[in-house]
VOKE-805958 format. One record per residue (C-alpha): z, y, x; residue number from 1; residue in one letter. Coordinates in Angstrom, 2 decimals. Each point is the difference from the previous one (the first is absolute). Layout:
SITE       w       v       u pos code
SITE       Z       Y       X NUM    A
...
END
This chain:
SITE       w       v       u pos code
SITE  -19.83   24.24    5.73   1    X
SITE   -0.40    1.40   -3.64   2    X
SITE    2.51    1.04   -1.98   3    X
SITE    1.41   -1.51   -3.21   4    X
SITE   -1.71    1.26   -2.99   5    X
SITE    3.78    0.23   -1.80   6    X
SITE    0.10   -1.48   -4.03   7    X
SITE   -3.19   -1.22   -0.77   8    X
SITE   -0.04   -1.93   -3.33   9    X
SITE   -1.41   -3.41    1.62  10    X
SITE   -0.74   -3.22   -2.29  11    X
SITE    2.57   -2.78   -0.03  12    X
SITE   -2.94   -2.81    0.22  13    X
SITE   -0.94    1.78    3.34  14    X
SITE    3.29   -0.70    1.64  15    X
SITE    1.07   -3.03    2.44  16    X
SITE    3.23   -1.03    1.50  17    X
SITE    0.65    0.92    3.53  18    X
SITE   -1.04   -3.14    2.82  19    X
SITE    2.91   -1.97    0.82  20    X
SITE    2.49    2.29   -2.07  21    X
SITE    3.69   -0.51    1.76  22    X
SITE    1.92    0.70   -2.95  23    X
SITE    1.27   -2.04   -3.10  24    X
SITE   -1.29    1.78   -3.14  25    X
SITE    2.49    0.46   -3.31  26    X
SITE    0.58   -2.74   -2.14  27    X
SITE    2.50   -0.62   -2.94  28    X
SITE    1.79    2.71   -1.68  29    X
SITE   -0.76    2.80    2.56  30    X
SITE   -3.98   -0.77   -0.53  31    X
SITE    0.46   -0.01   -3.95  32    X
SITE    1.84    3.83    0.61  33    X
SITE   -2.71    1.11    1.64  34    X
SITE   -2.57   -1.54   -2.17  35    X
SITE    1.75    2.11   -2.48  36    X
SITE    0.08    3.15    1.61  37    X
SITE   -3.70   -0.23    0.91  38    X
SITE   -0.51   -0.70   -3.84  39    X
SITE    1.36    3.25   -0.71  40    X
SITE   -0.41    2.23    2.12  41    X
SITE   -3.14   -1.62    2.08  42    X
SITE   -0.01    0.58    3.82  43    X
SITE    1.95    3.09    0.82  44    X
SITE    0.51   -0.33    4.27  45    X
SITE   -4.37   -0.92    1.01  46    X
SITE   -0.25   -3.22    1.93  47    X
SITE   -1.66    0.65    3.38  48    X
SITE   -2.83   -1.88    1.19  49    X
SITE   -2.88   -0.47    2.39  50    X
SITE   -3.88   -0.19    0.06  51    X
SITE    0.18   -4.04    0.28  52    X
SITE   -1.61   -0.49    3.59  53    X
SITE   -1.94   -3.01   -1.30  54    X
SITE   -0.58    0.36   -3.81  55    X
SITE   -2.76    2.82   -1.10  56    X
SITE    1.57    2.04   -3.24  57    X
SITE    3.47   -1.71    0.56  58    X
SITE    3.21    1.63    0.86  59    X
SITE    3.12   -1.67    2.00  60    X
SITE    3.33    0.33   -1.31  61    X
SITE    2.70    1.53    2.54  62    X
SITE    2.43    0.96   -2.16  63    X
SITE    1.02   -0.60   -3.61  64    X
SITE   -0.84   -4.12   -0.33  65    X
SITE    2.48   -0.23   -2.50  66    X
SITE   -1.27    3.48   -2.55  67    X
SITE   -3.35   -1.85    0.21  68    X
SITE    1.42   -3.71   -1.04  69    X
SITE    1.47    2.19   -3.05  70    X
SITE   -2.92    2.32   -0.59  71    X
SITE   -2.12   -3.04   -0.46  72    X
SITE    2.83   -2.20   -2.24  73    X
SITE    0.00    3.20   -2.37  74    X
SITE   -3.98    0.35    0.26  75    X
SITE   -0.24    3.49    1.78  76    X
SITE   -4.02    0.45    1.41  77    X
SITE    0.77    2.98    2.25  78    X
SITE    2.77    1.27    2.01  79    X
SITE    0.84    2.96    2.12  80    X
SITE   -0.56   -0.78    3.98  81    X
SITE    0.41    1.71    3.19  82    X
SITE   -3.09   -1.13    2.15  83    X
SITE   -0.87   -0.44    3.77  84    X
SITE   -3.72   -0.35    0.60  85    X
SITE    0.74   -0.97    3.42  86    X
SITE    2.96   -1.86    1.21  87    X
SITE    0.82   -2.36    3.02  88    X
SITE    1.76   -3.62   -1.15  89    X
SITE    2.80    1.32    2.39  90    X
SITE    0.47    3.41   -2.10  91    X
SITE   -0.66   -2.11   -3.60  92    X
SITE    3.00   -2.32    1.32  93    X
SITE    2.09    2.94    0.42  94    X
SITE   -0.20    1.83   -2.98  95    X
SITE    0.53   -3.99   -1.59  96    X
SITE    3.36   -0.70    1.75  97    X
SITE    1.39    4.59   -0.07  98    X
SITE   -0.90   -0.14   -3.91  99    X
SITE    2.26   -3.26   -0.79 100    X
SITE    3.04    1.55    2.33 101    X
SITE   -0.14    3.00   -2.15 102    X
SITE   -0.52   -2.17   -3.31 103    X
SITE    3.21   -2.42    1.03 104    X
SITE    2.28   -0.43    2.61 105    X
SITE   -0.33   -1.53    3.26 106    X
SITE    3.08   -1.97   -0.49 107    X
SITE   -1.60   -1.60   -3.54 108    X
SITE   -2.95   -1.45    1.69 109    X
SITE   -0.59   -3.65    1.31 110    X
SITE   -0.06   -0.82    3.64 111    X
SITE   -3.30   -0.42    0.54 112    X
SITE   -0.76    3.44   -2.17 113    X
SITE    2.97    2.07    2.57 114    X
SITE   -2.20   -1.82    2.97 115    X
SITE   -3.35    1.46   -1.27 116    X
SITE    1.87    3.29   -0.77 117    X
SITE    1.22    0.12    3.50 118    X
SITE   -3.18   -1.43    1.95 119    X
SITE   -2.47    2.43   -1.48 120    X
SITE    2.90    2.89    0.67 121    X
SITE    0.52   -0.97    3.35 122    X
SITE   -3.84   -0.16    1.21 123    X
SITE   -0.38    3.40   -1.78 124    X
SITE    2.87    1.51    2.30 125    X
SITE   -1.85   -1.64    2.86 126    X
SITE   -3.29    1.59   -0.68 127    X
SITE    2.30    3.49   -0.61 128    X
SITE   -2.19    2.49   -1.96 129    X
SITE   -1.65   -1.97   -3.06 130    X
SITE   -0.74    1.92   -2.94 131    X
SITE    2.94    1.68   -1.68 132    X
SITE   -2.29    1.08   -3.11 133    X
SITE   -0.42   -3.25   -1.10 134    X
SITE    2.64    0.18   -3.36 135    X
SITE   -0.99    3.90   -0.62 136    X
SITE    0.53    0.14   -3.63 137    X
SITE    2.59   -2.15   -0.64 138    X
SITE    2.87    2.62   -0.81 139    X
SITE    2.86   -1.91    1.32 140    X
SITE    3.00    0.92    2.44 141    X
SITE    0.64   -3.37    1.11 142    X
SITE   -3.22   -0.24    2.50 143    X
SITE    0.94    0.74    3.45 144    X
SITE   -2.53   -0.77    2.67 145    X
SITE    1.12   -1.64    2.89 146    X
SITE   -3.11    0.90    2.53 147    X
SITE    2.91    1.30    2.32 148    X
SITE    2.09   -2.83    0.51 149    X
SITE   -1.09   -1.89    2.82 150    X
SITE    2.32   -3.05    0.61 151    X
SITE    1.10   -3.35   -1.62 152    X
SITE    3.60    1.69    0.34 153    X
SITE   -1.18    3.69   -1.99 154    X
SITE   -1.57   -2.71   -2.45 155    X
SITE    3.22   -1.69   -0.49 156    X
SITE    1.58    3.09   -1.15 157    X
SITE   -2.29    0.60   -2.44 158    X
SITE    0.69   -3.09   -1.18 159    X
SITE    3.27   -0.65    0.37 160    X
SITE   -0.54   -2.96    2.29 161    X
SITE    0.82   -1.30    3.43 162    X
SITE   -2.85    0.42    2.77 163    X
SITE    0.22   -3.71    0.03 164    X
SITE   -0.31   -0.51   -3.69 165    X
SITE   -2.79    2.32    0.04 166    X
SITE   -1.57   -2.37    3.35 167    X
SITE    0.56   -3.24   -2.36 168    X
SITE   -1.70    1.67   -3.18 169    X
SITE   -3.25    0.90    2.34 170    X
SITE    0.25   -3.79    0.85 171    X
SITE    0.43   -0.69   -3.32 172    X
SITE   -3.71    1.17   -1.35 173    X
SITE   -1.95   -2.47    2.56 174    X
SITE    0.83   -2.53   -2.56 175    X
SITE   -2.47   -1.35   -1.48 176    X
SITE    0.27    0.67   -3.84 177    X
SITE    1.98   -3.49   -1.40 178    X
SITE    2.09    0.43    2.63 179    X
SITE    1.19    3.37   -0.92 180    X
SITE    0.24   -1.09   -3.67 181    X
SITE    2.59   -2.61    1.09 182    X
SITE    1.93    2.59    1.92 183    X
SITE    0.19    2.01   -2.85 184    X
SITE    1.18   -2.98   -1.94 185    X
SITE    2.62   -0.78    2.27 186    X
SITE   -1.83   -3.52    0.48 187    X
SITE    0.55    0.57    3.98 188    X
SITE    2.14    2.69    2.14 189    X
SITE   -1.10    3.10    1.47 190    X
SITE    0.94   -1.36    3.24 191    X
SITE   -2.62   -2.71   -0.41 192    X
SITE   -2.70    2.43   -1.51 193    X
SITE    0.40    2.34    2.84 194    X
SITE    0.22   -3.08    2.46 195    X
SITE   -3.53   -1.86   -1.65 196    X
SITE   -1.27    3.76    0.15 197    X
SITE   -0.84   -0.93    3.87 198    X
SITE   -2.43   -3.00   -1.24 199    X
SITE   -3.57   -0.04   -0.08 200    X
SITE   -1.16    0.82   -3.61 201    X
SITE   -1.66   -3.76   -0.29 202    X
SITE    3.70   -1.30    1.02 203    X
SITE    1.82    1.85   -2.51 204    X
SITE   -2.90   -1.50   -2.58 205    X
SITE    1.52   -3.55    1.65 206    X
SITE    3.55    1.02   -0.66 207    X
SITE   -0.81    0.69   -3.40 208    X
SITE   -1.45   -2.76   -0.86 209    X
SITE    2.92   -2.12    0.93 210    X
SITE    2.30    2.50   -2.28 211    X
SITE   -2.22   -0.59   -2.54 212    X
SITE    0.25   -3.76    0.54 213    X
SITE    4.33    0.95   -0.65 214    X
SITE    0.73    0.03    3.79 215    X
SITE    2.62    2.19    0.68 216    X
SITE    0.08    1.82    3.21 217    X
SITE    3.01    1.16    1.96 218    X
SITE    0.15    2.88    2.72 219    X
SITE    0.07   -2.75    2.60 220    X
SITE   -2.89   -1.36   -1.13 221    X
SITE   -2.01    3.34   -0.12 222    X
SITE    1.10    1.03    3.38 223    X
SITE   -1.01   -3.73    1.54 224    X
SITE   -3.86    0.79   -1.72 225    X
SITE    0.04    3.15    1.49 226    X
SITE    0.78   -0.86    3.50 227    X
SITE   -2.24   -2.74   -0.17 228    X
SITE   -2.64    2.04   -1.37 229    X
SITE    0.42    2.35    3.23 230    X
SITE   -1.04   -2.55    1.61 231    X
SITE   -3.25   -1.71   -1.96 232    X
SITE   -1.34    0.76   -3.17 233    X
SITE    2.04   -2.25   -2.54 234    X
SITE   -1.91   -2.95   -2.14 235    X
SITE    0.79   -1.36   -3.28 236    X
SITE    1.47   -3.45    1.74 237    X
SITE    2.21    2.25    2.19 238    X
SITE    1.19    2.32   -2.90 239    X
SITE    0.66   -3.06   -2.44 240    X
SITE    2.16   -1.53    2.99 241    X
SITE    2.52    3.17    0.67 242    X
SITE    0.73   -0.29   -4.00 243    X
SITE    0.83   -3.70   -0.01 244    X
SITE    3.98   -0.90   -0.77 245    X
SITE    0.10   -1.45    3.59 246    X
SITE   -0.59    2.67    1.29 247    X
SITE    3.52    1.88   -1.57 248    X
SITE    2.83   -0.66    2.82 249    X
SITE    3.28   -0.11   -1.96 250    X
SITE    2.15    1.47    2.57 251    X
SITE    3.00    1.43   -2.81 252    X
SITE    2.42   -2.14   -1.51 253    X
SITE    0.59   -0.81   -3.39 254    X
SITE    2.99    1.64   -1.19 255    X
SITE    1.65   -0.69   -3.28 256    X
SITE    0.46    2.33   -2.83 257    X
SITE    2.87   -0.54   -2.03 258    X
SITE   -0.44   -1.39   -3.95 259    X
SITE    2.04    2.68   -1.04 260    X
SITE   -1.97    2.88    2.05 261    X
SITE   -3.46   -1.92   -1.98 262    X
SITE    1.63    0.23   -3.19 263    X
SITE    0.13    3.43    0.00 264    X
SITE   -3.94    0.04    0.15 265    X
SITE   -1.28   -3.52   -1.82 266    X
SITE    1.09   -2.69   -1.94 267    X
SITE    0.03   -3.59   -0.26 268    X
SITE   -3.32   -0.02   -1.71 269    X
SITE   -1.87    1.52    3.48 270    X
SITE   -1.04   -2.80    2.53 271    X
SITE    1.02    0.52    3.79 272    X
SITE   -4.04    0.51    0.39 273    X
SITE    0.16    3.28   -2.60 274    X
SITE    2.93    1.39    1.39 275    X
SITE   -1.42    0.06    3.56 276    X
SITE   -3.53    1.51   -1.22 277    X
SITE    1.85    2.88   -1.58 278    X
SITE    2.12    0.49    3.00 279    X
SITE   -3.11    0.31    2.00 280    X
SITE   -1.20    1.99   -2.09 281    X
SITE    3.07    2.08   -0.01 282    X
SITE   -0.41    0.27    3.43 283    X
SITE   -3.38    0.40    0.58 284    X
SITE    0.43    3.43   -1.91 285    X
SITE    3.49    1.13    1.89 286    X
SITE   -2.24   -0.50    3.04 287    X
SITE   -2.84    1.97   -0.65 288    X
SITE    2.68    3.24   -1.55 289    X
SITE    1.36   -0.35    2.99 290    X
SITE   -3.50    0.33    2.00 291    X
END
């Protein structure tokens, strides 16, 4: 395997956004900073990219999606690049997830971004002994390779994490892709997520159609499509059924809650119907802090 040939001035036109990039690019007031910066002081840190495996005279973007978005918003043509001529998709998905843990932290990042973050780290300690020259020239003190760690547990360290959080996140990216998107906004539980992990990929594409359709699913519900799908490979009629209202046993009862204890929260203006959707919804987010 070559070497990277380190700063070569490479043409922005030339350039294409990594396959299936994990990671939620800047937007707002943190993307009109940096389209700022780049306007006056162009690139500074080179992007790093790849011979693209299928396109002749392109390049594949690893790291620095967001200096490109900006180089091209303020009209740059070139920029400064650190490139591999040869690269596996396993090593290119590396340097994609290390470069965004040294560009934010681990904490900041969406579920479904910690789950990539975590996969990819996690088959690279299993393999033990990938390529630890992969970020040479990037001056920064923050990189630490883990190619010693060897364990869910040593990962959870790193990490700050449980060995069981770090199980659930690995569950967590065989989602397919809506699914993950809901999970990051909080639309269902990471105990469902990591329970409707366990389905066939054309079941999940089921359950998601009936959460498009507004279904709302319950842990109960994903564990009963997951046992069932242990068993034979789930249809449409068989997913729609598990989501029908019937199918919720009310086994709690109703307690009362005091008009003084709801006055504290609403007023007479909110219907019984809006006060219990924001209680849910109340809920729904103690739960998942909790998980």
């Amino acid at each position: 395997m070559t070497e990277p040939k380190n700063y070569q001035e490479i043409s922005v036109e030339s350039l294409v956004p990594f396959a299936n990039h994990p990671f939620t690019l800047y937007e707002g007031q943190r993307f009109s900073d940096m389209v700022e910066s780049v306007r006056v002081n162009e690139i500074l840190v080179p992007i790093i990219v790849r011979l693209h495996p299928a396109e002749d005279g392109k390049y594949e973007i690893l790291s620095g999606h967001n200096r490109i978005a900006a180089a091209r918003e303020v009209g740059l043509e070139t920029v400064p690049a650190v490139v591999h001529e040869k690269m596996t998709d396993d090593e290119a998905m590396f340097i994609v997830t290390e470069t965004n843990l040294i560009q934010r932290s681990f904490a900041d990042m969406k579920h479904s971004e910690r789950a990539v973050v975590i996969a990819v780290h996690y088959e690279a300690m299993k393999r033990q002994g990938y390529r630890t020259d992969l970020l040479e020239g990037l001056d920064d003190e923050t990189y630490s390779p883990v190619a010693n760690k060897s364990s869910m547990g040593k990962l959870g360290v790193q990490y700050g994490l449980s060995k069981d959080t770090i199980a659930r996140y690995l569950r967590v990216n065989k989602l397919i892709t809506p699914l993950k998107e809901r999970l990051d906004n909080n639309e269902i539980a990471v105990r469902v997520a990591v329970t409707l992990s366990y389905l066939r990929e054309s079941e999940q594409e089921l359950v998601e159609k009936q959460l498009a359709d507004g279904k709302k699913i319950s842990i109960k519900i994903a564990n009963t499509l997951r046992s069932e799908s242990e068993k034979a490979e789930l249809g449409e009629r068989s997913v729609k059924r598990f989501f029908e209202s019937s199918f919720y046993d009310v086994k709690i009862k109703p307690i009362k809650l005091s008009g003084k204890f709801l006055s504290e929260y609403f007023d007479e203006k909110q219907s019984p119907e809006m006060i219990e959707g924001v209680m849910a919804e109340a809920l729904k987010q103690y739960f998942a802090s909790k998980e």
